[in-house]
C-alpha positions in Angstrom: -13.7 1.8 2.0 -12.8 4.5 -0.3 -10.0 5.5 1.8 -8.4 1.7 1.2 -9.3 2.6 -2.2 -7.3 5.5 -2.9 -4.4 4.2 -0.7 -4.1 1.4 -2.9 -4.0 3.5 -6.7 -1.7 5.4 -5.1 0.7 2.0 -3.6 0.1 0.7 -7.2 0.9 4.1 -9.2 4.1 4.4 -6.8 5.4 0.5 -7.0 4.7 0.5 -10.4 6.8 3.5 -11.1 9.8 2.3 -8.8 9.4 -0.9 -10.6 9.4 0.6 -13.7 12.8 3.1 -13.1 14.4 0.0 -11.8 13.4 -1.8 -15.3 15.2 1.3 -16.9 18.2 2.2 -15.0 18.8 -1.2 -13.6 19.6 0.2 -10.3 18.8 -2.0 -7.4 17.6 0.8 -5.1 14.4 1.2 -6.6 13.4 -2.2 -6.6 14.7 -2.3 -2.9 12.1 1.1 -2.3 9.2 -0.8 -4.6 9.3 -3.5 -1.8 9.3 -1.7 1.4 6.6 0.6 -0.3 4.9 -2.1 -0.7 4.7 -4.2 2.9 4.1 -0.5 3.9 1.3 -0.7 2.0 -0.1 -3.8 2.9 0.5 -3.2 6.6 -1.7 0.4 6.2 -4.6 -1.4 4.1 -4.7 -4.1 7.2 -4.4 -1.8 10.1 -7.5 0.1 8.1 -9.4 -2.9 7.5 -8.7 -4.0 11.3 -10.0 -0.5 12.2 -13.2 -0.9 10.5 -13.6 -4.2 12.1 -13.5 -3.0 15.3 -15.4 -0.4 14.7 -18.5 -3.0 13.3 -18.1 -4.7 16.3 -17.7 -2.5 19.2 -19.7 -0.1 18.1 -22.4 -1.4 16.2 -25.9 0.4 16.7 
């Protein structure tokens, strides 16, 4: 679990700073990147939590 952790401070430091550079320049670019960073995100949190799933239930002691 500390892996999803950190892999989500760093999707939040990173969207938030895209988000906030978009705010500032106005450029729609990074407000493009802040959204594919995100479903990048969220598809790397789910394949991890799927992982672990498996993992409890395959190879549960």
């Amino acid at each position: 679990m500390v892996i999803v952790r950190i892999l989500i401070l760093f999707a939040a430091v990173g969207i938030g700073a895209s988000l906030l550079a978009w705010l500032l320049t106005g450029n729609p670019r990074y407000r493009q990147w802040a959204w594919n960073f995100t479903r990048g995100t969220l598809l790397a949190v789910l394949l991890v939590l799927v992982l672990f799933a498996f993992e409890r239930i395959f190879f549960s002691a």
